[in-house]
N, C-alpha and C positions, 0 to 999 in steps of 0.2 A: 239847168246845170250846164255849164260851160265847158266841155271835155273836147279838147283836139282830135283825141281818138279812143276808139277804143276797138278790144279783138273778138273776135267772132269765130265760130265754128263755120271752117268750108269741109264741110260733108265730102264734097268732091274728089279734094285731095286728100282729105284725112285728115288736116292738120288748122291749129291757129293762125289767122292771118288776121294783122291793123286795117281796120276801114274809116269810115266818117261814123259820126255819131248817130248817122240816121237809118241805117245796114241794120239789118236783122238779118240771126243766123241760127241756122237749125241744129244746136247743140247735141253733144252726146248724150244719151241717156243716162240720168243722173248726174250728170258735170255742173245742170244747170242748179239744180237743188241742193247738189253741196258749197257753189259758189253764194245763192243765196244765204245759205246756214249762216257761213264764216262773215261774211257782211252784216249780217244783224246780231253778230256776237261782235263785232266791232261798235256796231249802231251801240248796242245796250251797254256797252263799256264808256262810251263818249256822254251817253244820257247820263252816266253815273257822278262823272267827271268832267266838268265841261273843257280842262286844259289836258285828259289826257287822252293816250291815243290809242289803238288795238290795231293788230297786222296780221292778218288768217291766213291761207291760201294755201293750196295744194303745191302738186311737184312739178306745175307749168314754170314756163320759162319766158324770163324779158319782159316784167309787166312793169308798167308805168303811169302814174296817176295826175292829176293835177284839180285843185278844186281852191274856186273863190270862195266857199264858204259855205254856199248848198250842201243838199245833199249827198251823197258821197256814190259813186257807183255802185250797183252792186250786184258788180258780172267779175270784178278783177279784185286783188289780196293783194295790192297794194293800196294802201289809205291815207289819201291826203284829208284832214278833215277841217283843220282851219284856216283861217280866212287867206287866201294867196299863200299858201303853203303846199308842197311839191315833196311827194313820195316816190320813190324808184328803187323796186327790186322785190323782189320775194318778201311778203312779210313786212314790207315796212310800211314806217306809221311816221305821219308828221300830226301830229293830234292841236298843237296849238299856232295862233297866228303867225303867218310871215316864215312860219317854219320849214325844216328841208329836211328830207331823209333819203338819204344813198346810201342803199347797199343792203344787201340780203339782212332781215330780220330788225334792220336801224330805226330808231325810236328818238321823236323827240316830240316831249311830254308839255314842254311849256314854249312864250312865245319869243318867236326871236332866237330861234336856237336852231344849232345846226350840227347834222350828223351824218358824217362820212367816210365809209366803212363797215365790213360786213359786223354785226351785234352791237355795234357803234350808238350808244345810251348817252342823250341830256336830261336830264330833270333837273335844271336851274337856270333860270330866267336870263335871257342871252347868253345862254351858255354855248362851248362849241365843246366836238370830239371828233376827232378825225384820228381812221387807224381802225384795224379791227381789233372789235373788244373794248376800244377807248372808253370814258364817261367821265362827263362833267355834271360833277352833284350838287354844286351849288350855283348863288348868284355870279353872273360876267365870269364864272370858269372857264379854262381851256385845259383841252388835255388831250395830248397830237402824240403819238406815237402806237404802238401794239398794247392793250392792253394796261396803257397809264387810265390815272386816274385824278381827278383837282375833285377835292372834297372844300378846302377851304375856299370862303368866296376870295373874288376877285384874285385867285391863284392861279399860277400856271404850271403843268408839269408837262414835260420834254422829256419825249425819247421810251422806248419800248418799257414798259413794268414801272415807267416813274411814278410818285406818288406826290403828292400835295395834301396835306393833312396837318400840319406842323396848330399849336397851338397857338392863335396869332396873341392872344391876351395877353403873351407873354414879355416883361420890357424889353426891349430890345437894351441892349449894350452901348456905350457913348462915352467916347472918349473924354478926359477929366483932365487937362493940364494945360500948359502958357502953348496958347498956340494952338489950340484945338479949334476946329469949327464946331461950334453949339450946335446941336442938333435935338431935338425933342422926339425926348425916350419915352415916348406915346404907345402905343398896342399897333403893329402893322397895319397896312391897309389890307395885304394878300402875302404870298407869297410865290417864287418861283423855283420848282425842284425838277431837277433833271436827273434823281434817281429814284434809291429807297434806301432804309434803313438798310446796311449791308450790301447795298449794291450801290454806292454811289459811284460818279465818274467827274474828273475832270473838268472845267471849264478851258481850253486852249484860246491859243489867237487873243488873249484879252488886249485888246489896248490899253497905254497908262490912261490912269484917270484921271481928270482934273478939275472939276466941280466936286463940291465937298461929299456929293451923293454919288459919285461914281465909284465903280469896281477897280481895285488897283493889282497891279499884276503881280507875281513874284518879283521882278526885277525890282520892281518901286520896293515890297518889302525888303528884301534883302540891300535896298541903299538905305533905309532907314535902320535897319537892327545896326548897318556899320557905323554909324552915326554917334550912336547914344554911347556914349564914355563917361560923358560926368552931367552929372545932375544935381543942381544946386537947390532947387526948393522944393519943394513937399512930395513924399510919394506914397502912397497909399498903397498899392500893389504893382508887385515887380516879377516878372516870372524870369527874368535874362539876365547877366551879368551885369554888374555896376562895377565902374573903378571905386569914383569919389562917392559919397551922398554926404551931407554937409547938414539938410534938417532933419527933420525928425521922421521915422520911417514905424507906419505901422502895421504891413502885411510885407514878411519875404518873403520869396519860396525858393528862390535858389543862391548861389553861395555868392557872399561877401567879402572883401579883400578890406575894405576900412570903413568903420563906421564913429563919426564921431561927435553924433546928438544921441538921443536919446533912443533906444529899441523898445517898444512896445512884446512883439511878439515875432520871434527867430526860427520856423521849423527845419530847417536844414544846417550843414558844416559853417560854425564862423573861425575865422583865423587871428584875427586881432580885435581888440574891445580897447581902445585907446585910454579911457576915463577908469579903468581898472585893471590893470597891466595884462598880461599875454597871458595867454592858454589857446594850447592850437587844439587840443582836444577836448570837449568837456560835453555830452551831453545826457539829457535826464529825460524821460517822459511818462508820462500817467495824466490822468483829468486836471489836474492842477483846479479843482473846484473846494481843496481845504480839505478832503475827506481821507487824505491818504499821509498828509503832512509829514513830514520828518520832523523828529522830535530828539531835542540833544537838552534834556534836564540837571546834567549833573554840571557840577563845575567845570567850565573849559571843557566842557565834551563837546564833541563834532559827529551829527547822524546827516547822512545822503543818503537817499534812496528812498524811494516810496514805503510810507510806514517802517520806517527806519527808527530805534530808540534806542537814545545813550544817554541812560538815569544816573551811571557811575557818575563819580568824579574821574576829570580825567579819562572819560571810555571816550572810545570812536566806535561807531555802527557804519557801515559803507553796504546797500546793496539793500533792497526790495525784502523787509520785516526782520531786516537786519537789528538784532539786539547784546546792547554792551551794558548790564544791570549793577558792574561790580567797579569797583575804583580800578582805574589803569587796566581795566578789560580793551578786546581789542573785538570785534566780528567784522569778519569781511564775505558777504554773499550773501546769497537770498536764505532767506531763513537761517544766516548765522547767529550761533548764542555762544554768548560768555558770559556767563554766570556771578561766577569768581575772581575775586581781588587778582588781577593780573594776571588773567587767562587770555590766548588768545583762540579765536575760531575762526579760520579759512577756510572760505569753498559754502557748495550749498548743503543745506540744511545740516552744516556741521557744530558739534556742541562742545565746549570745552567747562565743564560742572566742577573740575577740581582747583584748589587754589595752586596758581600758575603751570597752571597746564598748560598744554597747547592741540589742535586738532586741526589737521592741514588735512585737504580733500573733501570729495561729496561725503558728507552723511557721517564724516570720522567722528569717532566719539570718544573721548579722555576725560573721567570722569572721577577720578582722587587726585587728591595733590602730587603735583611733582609729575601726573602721567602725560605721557606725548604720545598723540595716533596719528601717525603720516599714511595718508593714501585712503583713496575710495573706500567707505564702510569697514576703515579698519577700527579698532577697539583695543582702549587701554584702561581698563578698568581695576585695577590695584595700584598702591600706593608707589611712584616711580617706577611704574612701569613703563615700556615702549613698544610700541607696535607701528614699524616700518613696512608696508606694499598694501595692497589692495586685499580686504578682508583679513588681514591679518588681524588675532588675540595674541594680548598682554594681559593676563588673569589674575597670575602668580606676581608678588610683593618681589619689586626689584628686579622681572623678568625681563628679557626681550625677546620678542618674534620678529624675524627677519626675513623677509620675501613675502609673495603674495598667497594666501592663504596657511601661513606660520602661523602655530600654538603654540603659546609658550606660558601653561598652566604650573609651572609649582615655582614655588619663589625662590629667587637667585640663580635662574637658570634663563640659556640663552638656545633660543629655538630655530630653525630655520625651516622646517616644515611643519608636517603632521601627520599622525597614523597615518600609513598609506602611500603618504606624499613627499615621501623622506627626502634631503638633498646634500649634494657633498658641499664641504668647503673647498673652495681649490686657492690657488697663487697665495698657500700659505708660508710665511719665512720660518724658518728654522727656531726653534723656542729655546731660547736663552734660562731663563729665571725658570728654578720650579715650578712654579705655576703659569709659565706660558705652554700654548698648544705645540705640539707638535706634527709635523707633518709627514707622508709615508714614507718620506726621504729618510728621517732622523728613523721610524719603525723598523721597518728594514734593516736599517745598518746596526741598528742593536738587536738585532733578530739573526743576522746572517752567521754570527758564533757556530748556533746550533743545528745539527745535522735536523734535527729532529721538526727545527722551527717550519710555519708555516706560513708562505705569500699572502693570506687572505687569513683575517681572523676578526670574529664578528660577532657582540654577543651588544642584548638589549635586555631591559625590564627597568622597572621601575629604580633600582637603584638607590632604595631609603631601608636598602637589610633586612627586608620582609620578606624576601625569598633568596636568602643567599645561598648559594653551594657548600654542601657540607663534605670534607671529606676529613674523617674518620679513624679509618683503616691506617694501618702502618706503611711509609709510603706510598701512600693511594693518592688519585687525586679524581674530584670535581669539578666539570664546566657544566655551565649553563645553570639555567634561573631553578631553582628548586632541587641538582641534582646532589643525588647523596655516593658517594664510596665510603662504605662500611668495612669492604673487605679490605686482606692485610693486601697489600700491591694491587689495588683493583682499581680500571678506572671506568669513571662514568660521563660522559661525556652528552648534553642534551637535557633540552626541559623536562624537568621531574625524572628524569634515568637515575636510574640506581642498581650499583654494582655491590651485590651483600657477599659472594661467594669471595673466598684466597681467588687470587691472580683471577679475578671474573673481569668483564670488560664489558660495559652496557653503553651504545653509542645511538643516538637517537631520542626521543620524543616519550618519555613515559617506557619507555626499554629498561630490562629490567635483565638481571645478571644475577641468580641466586644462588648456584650450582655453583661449587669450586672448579677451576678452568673454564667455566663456562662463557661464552659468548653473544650478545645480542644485540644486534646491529638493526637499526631500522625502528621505525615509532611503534610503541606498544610489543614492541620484539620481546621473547619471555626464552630464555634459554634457563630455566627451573632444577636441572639435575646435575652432579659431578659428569664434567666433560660437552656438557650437553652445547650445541651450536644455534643458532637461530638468527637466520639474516635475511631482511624484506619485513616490510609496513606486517604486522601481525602476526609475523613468524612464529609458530608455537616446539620448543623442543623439550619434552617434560619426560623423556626416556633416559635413563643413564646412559652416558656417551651416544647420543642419537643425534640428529642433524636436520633440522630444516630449513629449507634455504625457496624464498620466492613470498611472493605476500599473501597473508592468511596460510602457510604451509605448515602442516603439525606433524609432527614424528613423537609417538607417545609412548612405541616398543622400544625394549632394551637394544641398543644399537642400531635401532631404526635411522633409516633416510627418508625425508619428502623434499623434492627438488619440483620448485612448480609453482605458479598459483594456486592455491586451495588442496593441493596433493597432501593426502594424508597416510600415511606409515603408521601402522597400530599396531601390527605385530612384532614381535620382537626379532631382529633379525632381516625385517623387510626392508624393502627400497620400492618409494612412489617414484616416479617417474613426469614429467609434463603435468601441465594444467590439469587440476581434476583428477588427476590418478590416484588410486586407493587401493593399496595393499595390507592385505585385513589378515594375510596368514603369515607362519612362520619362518623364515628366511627363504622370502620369493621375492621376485622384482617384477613391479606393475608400470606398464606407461599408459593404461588407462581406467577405464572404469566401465562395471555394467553397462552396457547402451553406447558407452564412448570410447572406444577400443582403436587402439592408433595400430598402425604399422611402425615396423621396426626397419628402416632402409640400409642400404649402402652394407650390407651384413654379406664378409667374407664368407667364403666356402668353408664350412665346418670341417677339420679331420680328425681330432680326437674324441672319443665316444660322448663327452658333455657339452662338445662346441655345438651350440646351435648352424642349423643350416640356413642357408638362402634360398630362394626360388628355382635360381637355377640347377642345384642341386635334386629339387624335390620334381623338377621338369624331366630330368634324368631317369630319375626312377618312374614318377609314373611314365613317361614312355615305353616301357613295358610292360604296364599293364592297363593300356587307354583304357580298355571298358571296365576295371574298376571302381567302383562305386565306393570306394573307402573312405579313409575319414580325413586323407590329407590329398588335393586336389589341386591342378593348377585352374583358375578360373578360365571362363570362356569369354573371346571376343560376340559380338551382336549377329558376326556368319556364322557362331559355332566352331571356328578356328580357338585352337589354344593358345590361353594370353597367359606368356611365361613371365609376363613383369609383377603377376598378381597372385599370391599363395592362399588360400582362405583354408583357417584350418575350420575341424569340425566340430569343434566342442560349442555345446550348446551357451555358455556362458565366457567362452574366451578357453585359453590354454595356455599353461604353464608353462614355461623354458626352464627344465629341471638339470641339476649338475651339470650346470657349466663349468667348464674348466676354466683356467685363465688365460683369456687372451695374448698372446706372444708380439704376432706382427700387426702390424697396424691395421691392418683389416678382420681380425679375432673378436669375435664378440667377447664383452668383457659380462662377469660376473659380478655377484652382490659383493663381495667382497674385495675386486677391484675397483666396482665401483667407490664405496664406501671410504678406500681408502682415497681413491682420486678428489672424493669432494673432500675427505679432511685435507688432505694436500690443499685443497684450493682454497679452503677457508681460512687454512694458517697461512695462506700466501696471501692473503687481504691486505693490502696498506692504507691504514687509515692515521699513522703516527698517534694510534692508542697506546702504545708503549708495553703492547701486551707477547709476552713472550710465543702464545700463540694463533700468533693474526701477524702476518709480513705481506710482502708484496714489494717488490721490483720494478722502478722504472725512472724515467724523468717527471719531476712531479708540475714540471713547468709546460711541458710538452705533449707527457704521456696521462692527462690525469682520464681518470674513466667517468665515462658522464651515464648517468640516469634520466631520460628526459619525459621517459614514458609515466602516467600515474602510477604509483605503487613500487617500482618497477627497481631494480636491484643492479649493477654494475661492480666488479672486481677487477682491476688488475688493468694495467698499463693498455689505454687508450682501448678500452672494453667499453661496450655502448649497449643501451638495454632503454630502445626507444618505442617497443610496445606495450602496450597498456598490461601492468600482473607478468613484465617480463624479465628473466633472471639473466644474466650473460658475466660467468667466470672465467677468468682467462685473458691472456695476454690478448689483446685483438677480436678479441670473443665479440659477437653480433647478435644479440635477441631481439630482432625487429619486428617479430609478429605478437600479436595477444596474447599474454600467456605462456610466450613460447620462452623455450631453454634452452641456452647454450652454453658449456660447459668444456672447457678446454683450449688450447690456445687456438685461434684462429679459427674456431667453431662459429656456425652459422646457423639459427634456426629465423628463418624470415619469413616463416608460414605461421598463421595463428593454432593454436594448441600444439605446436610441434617440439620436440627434444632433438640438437642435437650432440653425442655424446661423443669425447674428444678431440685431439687437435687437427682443425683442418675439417672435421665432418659437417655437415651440410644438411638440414632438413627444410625442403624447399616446397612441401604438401603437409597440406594441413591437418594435423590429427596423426602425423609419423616420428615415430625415431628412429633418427640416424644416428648410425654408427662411423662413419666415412664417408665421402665424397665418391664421384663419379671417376673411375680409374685409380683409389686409394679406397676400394673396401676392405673390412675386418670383420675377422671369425668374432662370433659373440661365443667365448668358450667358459667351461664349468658351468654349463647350464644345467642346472635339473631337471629332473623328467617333470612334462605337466601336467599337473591333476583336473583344472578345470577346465573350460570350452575354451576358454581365451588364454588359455596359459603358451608361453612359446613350448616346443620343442625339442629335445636333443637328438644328436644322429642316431643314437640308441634305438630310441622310441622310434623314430623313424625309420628305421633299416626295420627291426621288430616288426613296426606295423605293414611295413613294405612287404615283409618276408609274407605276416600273414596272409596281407592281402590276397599278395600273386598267388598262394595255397591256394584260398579259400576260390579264386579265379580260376587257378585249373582244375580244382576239382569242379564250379559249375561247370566249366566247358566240357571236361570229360562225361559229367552227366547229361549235360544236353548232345552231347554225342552218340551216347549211347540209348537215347532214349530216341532221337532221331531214326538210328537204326534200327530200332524193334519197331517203331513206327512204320517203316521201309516193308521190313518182313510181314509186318500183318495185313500191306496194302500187297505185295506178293500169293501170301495165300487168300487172299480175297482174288486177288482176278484165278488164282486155281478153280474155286471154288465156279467163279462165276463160267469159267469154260467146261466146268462136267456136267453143265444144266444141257436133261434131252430138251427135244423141240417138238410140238405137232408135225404130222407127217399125213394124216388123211384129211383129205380134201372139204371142209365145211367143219370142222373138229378144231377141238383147243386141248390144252393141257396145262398142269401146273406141276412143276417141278419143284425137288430140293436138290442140293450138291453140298460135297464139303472138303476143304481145302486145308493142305497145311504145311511152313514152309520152315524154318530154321527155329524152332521152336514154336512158333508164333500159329496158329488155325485159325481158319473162317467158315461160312457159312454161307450159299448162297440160295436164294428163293426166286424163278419164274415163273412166268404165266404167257404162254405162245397160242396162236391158232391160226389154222391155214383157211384160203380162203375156198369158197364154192365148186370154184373152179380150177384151185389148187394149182391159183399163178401164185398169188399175193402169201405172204409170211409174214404176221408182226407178232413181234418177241418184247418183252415187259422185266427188268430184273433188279434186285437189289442185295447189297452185300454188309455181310458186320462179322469183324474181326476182334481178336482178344484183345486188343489196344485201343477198342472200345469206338475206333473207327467204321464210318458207316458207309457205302458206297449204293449207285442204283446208274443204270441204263437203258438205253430205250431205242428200240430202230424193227426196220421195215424189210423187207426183202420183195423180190417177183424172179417167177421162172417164164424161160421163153424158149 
């Protein structure tokens, strides 16, 4: 074995050191039997393979090998094992002849190869890799940089990650025209890559080229691309602009300015075609292999577009399965059809089936003669019909639908919407000829005559006499789809309303007027008897002369009122009140119901015997008798302070407010019969130009009209608003903005849900109250009746009454708890008499038990000891107890010493 050097173990220093090949050294324990191991797992790898190599060794440092082709050392992990081939570094391996390996882990497998850089891999026969990580995989490869790699032989790849792998079988490319150098389009020898797929780079610096195999630089391309302007003979394929070409061309690919032999095959813009005059636009595409053909069978027909058929005489088909089947049919689009003698079809998959029809747009469809569908999936399906916008029906014979999504279903009629989707006409001219339109200009001015006319008038239905308005009656009259006037002056006014009573007046939706004078205002409104009123969505007034007014409100007693949502009047003579109120007896007035009991607010100071009181009045009186326990109370604050804003009376179910009188000043609580008469006042003061003698109402009808916006909800009288849900507001300026709520008089305000308030200017601003006035404008509520049940109001009568009682019934407990204090007093008197006539023991080691007896202002007691002195007749203790005629018991107990 021929080795220049090799390392040894100096014990000495601790460490490796290079000596001659003749030095023996006294290794670490165990260093020298793993150095062996890794050696003959090299050895057995070279036995297996004779060109390859293996590289073992631990985490020593700087090893270096060299071997003519012996044996291989085996003390050092790096292995040179063929013939004149040189290993250096950790791990590496030069395993076949003439071979090199530099650098941690470097392998080369076969001869004549060389590898440098740390994991630096040849396994191809002269191959090289320099670079860590490089590898040259096949025959004469190189592969120089980090990481590159020459897989094809005799390839090169350059520079960090390049790759060499390229398919060489493949022909290469060779130029074809006058003036080419020939070159033979053979399969490469190699290749050279200076990238990868995605990562390629640059060649810079190139110098021009001048042998026919040299690399040419951009400059050189870019004088050749300015060069080429005309070309006179043959060109097979062109990717660049041509001025002239002159022969015959059979691959373009980019645009043409004159062509004037023959074109094979064009796939981009051409501008002029010399031999068959100009068209600057024109192109087609599909397989062009026969299987899609355009087909024009009828005489002088013309089909373009793929599967394109025009079997008419005279049809044209234009556009991809474009079909023209009829004489002088026209289709133009993908999947257009014309059916019929003289139809035309535009757009995609539009159809025109009737004779000369027409159907413009996707998907339009005109399918009887004479019909025309313009616009996207519109439809004209009877005979001259039209249907203009987008999804617009023409159904009806002779209709038209106008705009997008227009029905125009019965024939001879012209539509511009549909349920729902209704639309005005505007910039209409003035209508000349009886049968031109007219516009709101011309309405108007023939409308303006009458006092009575109105700006807005508006009625729909069908319109073919199958629900006409009937009216009847002797001067009566009906509006709306089904309504009747039977009665004599009666009008009705609304779907299915009917007025049967003299002068009745039914205004709304199935409202219904049966009663002579009677009134019913609002859908399904029933005003049933002489006089009877009924205004709001299900008003019921079926009492003679009675009044209901709010939706769902029923008054069913003789002169009965319900004012409210659901408020119901059933006795004769009552008045409901607010939402839910229910007055079940005979001339009372309710503002609520079992369970739902409102307050009655803003209520003047009572002074005539029927005028109900306010709080503060009842704060008055009881202050004189706080510890009354009666039956009318001012409520307590959460300290136990009294709260004078809050009255609770005592009645187990509410209480009456009996004879009232009639309110005078504005803060006077009013009575049924003020009231009664206020709401007929205000129901005859309604304007709705009913024309009914009585229902009026005062205002600007331009300015002041009253709005309803709330569900169900009822509005009277000049700029009166009732925008709670089941809410009533009569009155000039009147406000019912809460649920339910009521307001009743001009400038009335109920803005709480379930609240009433009641007159002009009053205020109900808590929920579940009625008001009578506003805050520094309260009113007596007077002619109130005495009241029978727990929730009934009040009058000052009953009130002073029960006051009077009360304060009796108060002094006389007081005076009995006075005087029963007092005899109390006296019986505790003769009890201490009784207890001071008790003798005591007096001899010395002796006891005794006494009686006594006491008596003092009427009252006696009774007293019982027990004493004894002591031995020695220092010590005294005494034991005693007392009971008096007041049923009082008393006892004592004490000690004494003499000295």
């Amino acid at each position: 074995m021929n080795k220049i050097y090799k390392s040894v173990w100096n014990e000495t220093t601790g460490a490796w050191v290079a000596t001659s090949e003749t030095a023996r050294s006294k290794t670490r324990r165990g260093v020298s039997r793993k150095l062996a191991m890794a050696q003959a797992v090299l050895a057995a790898v070279v036995m297996v393979s004779g060109d390859a190599a293996y590289a073992a060794g631990n985490a020593a440092t700087n090893f270096f090998d060299a071997s003519n082709g012996s044996n291989p050392s085996t003390d050092h992990t790096a292995a040179a094992v063929g013939a004149a081939s040189v290993a250096a570094g950790a791990s590496a391996a030069a395993a076949g002849n003439n071979a090199t390996a530099i650098g941690a882990a470097s392998w080369v497998l076969t001869d004549f190869g060389t590898a440098i850089g740390d994991l630096s891999t040849v396994y191809g026969l002269n191959g090289t890799a320099i670079g860590t990580g490089a590898t040259a995989n096949s025959l004469n490869s190189v592969a120089i940089g980090y990481a590159a790699t020459a897989t094809s032989a005799n390839s090169v790849a350059l520079g960090a990650n390049s790759t060499a792998k390229a398919d060489l079988t493949t022909t290469a490319y060779a130029p074809n025209g006058p003036g080419a150098t020939p070159i033979a389009a053979g399969t490469a020898a190699g290749e050279v890559s200076v990238g990868a797929s995605g990562s390629e780079r640059r060649i810079t610096n190139v110098a021009a080229g001048s042998a026919p195999t040299d690399a040419v630089n951009v400059s050189q391309l870019s004088a050749v691309d300015a060069e080429v302007s005309n070309v006179n003979g043959q060109v097979s394929n062109l990717n660049s602009q041509v001025s002239t070409i002159n022969g015959q061309v059979n691959n373009l690919g980019s645009q043409v300015t004159t062509i004037g032999g023959e074109v094979n095959n064009i796939s981009t813009e051409v501008d002029t075609i010399a031999q068959s005059g100009t068209l600057h636009y024109f192109k087609a595409n599909g397989p062009a292999d026969g299987s899609d053909d355009a087909v024009a069978s009828g005489t002088k027909a013309v089909a373009a577009g793929a599967s394109a058929v025009a079997s008419g005489n005279y049809a044209s088909a234009l556009g991809y399965g474009a079909s023209a089947s009829a004489a002088d049919g026209v289709a133009l689009g993908k999947l257009a059809n014309a059916s019929s003698n003289m139809a035309v079809a535009v757009g995609a998959g539009t159809e025109a089936s009737g004779g000369a029809s027409l159907a413009v747009g996707g998907y339009a469809l005109a399918s009887d003669d004479g019909s025309t569908a313009l616009g996207s999936y519109s439809t004209a399906s009877a005979a001259n019909a039209t249907a203009i916008g987008s999804l617009a029906t023409a159904s009806g014979a002779n209709s038209v639908a106008l705009g997008q999504g227009s029905i125009a279903d019965q024939a001879n009629t012209v539509s511009v919407g549909a349920p729902g989707s209704e639309r005005r006409i505007t910039n209409v001219a003035a209508g000349i000829d009886p049968t031109d339109a007219v516009n709101v200009s011309q309405l108007q001015a023939a409308t303006a005559g009458s006092a009575a006319a109105s700006h807005y008038f508006k009625a729909s239905g069908p319109a073919d006499g199958s629900d006409d308005a009937s009216a009847t009656g002797e001067h009566s009259a009906a509006i709306g789809s089904d309504a009747g006037a039977s009665g004599d002056k009666s009008l009705a006014a609304g779907t299915s309303s009917w007025a049967a009573g003299t002068q009745s007046t039914a205004v709304g939706t199935l409202s219904t007027a049966a009663g002579n004078q009677s009134t019913a205002l609002g859908a399904t409104a029933l005003a049933g008897e002489t006089g009877d009123t009924a205004v709001g969505f299900g008003a019921s007034a079926t009492g003679t002369v009675s009044t209901a007014i709010g939706t769902n409100a029923s008054a069913t007693g003789f002169g009965s009122a319900a004012l409210g949502n659901m408020a119901t009047a059933s006795a004769d003579g009552s008045v409901a009140l607010g939402q839910g109120s229910v007055a079940d007896r005979a001339n009372s007035v309710s503002v609520g119901a079992a369970g739902n009991e409102r307050q009655i607010t803003n209520v003047a100071a009572g002074t005539a015997d029927t005028d109900a009181v306010n709080v503060s009045q009842l704060n008055a009186v009881a202050s004189q008798a706080a510890k009354v326990d009666g039956a009318v109370m001012y409520d307590t604050n959460s300290d136990g302070s009294v709260n004078k804003n809050d009255v609770t009376l005592g009645g187990d179910s509410g209480t009456v407010i009996h004879n009232v009188a009639d309110g005078v000043l504005d803060t006077d609580a009013v009575n049924l019969g003020q009231l009664n008469a206020a709401i007929n006042g205000a129901v005859q003061n309604i304007s709705g130009n009913t024309g009914s003698a009585f229902f009026s109402a005062d205002g600007d009808t331009n300015t002041e009209a009253a709005q309803s916006s709330g569900s169900h909800s009822v509005a009277a009288g000049a700029n009166a608003r009732a925008s709670g849900t089941n809410a009533v507001a009569v009155g000039a300026n009147s406000v019912a903005a809460g649920n339910n709520a009521t307001a009743l008089g001009a400038g009335a305000n109920a803005g709480a849900d379930n609240s009433v308030a009641l007159g002009q200017g009053s205020v109900a601003d808590r929920a579940n109250t009625v008001s009578v006035g506003a805050a520094g404008s309260e009113r007596q509520i007077t002619n109130v009746a005495a009241g029978v049940q727990g929730t009934d109001a009040v009058n000052v009568n009953q009130l002073n009454s029960g006051m009077s009682s009360a304060v009796g019934q108060a002094n006389n407990y007081t005076d009995d708890k006075i005087r029963s204090a007092r005899r109390d007093s006296y019986g505790g008197t003769a009890s201490a008499l009784a207890a001071a006539g008790l003798p005591q023991a007096v001899l010395p080691g002796h006891g005794m038990v006494a009686v006594a007896g006491g008596t003092y202002a009427g009252q006696s007691a009774v007293a019982l000891g027990v004493s004894q002195l002591s031995e020695t007749g220092k010590w005294v203790y005494k034991v005693q107890g007392t009971s008096d005629s007041r049923g009082q018991f008393g006892a004592s107990i004490g000690a004494g010493m003499h000295w």
